[in-house]
N, C-alpha and C positions, 0 to 999 in steps of 0.2 A: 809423877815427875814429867817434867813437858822433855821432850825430847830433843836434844844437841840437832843444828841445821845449817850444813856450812852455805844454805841457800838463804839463811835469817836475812842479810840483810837487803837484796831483793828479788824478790819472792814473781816469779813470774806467773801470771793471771790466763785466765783463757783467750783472754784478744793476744797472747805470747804465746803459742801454740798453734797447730795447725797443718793444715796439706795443701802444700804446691804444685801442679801435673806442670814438669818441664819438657817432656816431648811424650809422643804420640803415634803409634804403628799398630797400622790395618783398623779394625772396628772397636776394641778394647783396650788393646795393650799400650800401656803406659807407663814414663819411666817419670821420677818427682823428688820431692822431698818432706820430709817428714818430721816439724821443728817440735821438739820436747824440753823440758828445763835445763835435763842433762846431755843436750846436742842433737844435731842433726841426722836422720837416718834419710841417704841416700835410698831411694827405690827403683826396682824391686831389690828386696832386703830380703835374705834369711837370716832367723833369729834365733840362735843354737838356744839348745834348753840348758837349764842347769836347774833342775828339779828342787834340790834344797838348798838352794842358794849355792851350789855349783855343779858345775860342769863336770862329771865324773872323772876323776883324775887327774883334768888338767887345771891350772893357776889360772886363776882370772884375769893375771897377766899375759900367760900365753895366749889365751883368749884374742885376748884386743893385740898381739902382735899379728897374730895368721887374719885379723882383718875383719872379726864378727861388730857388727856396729851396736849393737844391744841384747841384752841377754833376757832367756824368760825363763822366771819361777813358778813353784805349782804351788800356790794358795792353799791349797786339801792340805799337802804336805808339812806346810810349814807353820801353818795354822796347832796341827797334831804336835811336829817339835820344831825349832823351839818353843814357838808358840807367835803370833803376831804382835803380843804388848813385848817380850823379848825385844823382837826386831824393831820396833817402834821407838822403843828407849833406847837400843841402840842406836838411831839414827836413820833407820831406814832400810830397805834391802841393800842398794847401791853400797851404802857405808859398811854396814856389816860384813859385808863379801869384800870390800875393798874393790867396789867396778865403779870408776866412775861415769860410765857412761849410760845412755838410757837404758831402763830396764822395764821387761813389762809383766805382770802375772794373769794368771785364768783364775776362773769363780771356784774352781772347784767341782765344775757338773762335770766335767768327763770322767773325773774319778771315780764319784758317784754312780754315774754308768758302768763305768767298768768293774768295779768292784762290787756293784751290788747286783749284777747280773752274767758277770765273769766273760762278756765279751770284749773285744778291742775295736777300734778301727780300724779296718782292715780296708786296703783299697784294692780289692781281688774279685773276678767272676768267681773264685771258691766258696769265698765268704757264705754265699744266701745256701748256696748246697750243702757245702762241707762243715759250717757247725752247726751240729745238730744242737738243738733245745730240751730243757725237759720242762715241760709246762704244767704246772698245778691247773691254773686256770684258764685254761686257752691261750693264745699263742703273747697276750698280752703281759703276761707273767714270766716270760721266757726266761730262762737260765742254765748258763752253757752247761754242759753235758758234766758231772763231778761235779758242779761249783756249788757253794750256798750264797744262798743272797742275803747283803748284808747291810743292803737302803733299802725305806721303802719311799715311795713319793706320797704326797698328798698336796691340796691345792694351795695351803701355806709353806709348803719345804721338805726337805729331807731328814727324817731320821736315820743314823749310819750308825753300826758298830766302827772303830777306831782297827784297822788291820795290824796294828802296832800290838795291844794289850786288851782289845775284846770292848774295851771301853765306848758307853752309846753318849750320842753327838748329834745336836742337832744343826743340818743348816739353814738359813733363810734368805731371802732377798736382801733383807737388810743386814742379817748377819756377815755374811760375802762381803757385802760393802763393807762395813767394818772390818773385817779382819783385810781385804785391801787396802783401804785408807794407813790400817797399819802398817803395812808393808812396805808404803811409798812409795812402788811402780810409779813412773811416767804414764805407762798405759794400763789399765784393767780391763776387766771384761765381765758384762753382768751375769748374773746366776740365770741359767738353763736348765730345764731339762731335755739332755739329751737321750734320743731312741736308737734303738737299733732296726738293722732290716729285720729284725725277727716280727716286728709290734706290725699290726694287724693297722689299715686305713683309718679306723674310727680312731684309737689310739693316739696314732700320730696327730689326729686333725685336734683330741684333747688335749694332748702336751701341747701342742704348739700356742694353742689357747693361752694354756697354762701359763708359757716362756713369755708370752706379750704379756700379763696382768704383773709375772715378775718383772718384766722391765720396766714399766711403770714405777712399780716399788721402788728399784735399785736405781730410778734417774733423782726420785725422791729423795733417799735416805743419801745420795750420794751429793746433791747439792743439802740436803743440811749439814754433812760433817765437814763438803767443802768453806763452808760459813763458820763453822767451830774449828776448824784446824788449820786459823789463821800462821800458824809458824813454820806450813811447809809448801812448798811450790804448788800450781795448779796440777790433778793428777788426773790424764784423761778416762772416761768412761764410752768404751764401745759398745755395743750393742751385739749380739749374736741369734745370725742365720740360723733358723731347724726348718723341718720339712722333708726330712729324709730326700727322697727319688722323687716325690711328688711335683713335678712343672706348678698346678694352680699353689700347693703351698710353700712353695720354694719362694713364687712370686709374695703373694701374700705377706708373709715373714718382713720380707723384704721392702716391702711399700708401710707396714703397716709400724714397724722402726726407724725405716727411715724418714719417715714424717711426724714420728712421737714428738713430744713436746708435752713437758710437765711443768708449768709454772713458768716458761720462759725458758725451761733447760732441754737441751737434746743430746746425743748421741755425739762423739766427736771424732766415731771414725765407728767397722763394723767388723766384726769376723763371723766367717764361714766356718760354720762346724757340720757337726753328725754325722754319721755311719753312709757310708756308699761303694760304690762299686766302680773299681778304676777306671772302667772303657767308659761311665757315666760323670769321671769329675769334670770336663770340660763342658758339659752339656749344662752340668746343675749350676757353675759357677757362671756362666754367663747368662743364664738367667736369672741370677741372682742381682751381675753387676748391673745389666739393663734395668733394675728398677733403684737400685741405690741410689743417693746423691752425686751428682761424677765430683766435685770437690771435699769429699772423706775419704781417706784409706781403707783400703779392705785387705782382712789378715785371711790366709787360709789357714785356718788348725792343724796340724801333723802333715803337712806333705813336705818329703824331700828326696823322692827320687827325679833322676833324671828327668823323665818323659814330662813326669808329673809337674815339674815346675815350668818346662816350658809351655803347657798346655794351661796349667794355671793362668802364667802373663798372658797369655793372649786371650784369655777368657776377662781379662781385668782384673786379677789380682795382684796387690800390690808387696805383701810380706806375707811369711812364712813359719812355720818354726817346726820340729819335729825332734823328736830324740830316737832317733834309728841312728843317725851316722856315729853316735859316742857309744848305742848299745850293741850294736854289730861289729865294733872295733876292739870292742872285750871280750867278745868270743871269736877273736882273729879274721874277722873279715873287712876289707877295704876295698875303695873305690878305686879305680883307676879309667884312663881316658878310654880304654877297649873294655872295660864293664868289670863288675864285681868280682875279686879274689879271695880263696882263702889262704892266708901265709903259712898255716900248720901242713899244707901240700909241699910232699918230698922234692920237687921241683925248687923250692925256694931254699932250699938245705943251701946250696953254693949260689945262690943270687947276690953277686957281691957290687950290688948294684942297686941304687934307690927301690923304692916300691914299684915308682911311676918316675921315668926322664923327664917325662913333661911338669911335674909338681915341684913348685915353688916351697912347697911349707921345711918348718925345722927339721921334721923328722927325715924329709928325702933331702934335706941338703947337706945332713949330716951322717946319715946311717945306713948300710943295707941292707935291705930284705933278709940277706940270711943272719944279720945280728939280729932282727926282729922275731925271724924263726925261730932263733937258738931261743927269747926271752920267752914266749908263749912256749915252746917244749920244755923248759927248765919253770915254765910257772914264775917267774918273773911280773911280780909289778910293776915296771918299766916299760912293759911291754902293752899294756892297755893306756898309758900317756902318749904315747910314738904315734899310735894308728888313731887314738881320738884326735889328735892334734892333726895326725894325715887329712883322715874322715872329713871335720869339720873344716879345715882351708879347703878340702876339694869342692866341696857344695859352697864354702861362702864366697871362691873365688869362680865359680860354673855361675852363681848369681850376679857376681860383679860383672863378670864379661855380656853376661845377657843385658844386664842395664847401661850399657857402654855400645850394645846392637841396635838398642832402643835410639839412643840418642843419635848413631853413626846411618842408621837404617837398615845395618846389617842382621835384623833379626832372623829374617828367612833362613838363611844362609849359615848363619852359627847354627841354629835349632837342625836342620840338615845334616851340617858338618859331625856335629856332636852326638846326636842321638845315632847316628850313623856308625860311626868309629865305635861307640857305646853300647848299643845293641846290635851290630854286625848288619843293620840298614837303617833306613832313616826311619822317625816315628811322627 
């Protein structure tokens, strides 16, 4: 069954797509735009997650009121249920969820990492001390401390068990593509594999191998289905950073994708992935952008703390996306402009007063802190929509103002202000 397209009748092609740099501060940071079929994303952009096609709790309506300009899905997930032919017959991610605006998803490798060696990305000097390994085979085989490993890698793809029902799954380069193409993101992201700090130099320097002969694949398979799947918009294909901590393969990665070309086809924007160490994200991504094209966007994968975004922009990154501010707002913690709170503190019992005075969103301009206290002590469902919805305006509206410093000049000065008020000095 070809799938319903409310884009059938004109179909926007790759010379309709693209990236704009419309202002410029200090050596990297840059503010732009970002044209997709389903509209424009102003940058620097944060892109809230909504893992299976939503944003935990909140309406994809609410969404685009508190101001997120595009949303991202996780491919592994959706791939497992509903399934990608599902979403494809339905019309697409966008239509399915009922977003009309852009939308992007990932290959599926960080899950793959994560579940099949039961680390995360963590941006902490803890991280390389604090989780320990238990390694069958040296240190290349690591796997968190309790976990079972449930991928394995090899030089064609991923075998996985399914964490749903046990159920075994294969991914590939071209398979990704496929199950994206189904999905009908604006943006995708090719198939990785990604390492952790635990994997040993040699290692790293194999994946990384590995992730350049998969993107080759995934520019392939992705201009043939762009050529067979003449009835939906042009859907772009980024390319992704590995190299863990390593300067020469951080560069590398980076010259050696952003100059690919398969057939005439290339990369149409990049993201920054893999495992690192926070006081090192500034360092990795600006050696990263210095060799990229400066006319593609660059995504950072999972970052959305304070510091981290503004150390990001000035490194030259251009968007974002992470799912901490919707997962720490279900277990009662929010953001506010003097730094993170938790609401289940007896101090908020009589807070008959927003979360945050300074906050714009629904939740602080309708409700207070101690009705929010009362829903999480009473167990209340209500009460994880309030603070996702706080959460996610706090960071989409800390990103708008940063790209509003970009164009004014006032970035020094915000980044000061904020991180300052934020972490009790500046960062």
């Amino acid at each position: 069954m070809t799938a319903p397209s409310a884009d059938s009748a004109s179909l926007p092609s790759p010379a309709d797509v693209g990236f704009e740099i419309t202002a410029r501060h200090g050596e990297r940071a840059r503010a732009g735009t970002l044209t997709t079929p389903h509209g424009e994303i102003a940058t620097p952009a944060f892109i809230p997650v909504g893992t299976k096609a939503t944003v935990k709790a909140v309406l994809p309506e609410s969404m685009s009121d508190l101001g997120a300009q595009a949303l991202l899905a996780n491919a592994y997930h959706l791939y497992l249920q509903p399934g990608h032919d599902l979403v494809d017959e339905a019309g697409g991610l966008g239509r399915f969820m009922n977003w009309p605006g852009p939308t992007y998803t990932d290959s599926g490798g960080f899950q793959v990492m994560s579940l099949g060696a039961g680390f995360q990305k963590v941006l902490s000097s803890e991280f390389s001390g604090g989780a320990k390994a238990r390694t069958a085979n040296g240190e290349d085989d690591a796997v968190r401390e309790g976990k079972e490993r449930l991928a394995h890698v090899d030089d064609d793809g991923v075998t996985f068990r399914s964490f749903i029902n046990g159920d075994v799954h294969r991914f590939t380069p071209e398979i990704s593509m496929q199950i994206q193409h189904g999905l009908g993101a604006d943006i995708m992201f090719a198939f990785d594999e990604l390492t952790t700090l635990m994997n040993s130099r040699g290692y790293q320097e194999q994946a990384l191998e590995r992730t350049r002969l998969w993107a080759i694949r995934c520019l392939a398979e992705h201009a043939r289905l762009t050529a067979e799947r003449t009835h939906r918009p042009y859907q772009q294909l980024w390319g992704v950073i590995q190299g863990a901590q390593y300067e020469d393969l951080r560069r590398q990665a980076a010259r050696d994708l952003g100059a690919m070309d398969v057939e005439g086809w290339s990369f149409d924007g990049f993201g920054i992935g893999g495992a690192l160490e926070k006081e090192n994200l500034g360092t990795i991504v600006g050696w990263v952008t210095e060799e990229l094209p400066e006319n593609k966007a660059r995504h950072l994968l999972g970052i959305s703390e304070v510091d981290d975004l503004f150390v990001a922009i000035a490194a030259g990154a251009d968007t974002f996306d992470c799912v901490s501010p919707s997962r720490v707002a279900r277990n009662s913690a929010v953001y506010t402009r003097t730094g993170r709170v938790n609401l289940t503190g007896a101090k908020y019992r009589r807070q008959f007063a927003p979360i945050d005075e300074d906050c714009d969103c629904y939740t602080c301009t309708h409700y207070t802190a101690a009705y929010v206290h009362h829903l999480f002590r009473a167990k209340e469902m209500l009460s994880s929509t309030l603070c996702t919805i706080h959460n996610e305006r706090f960071v989409v509206r800390l990103v708008d103002r940063i790209r509003a410093s970009l164009l004014s000049g006032d970035f020094d000065a915000l980044r000061e202000e904020t991180t300052g008020a934020y972490y009790g000095s500046p960062r």
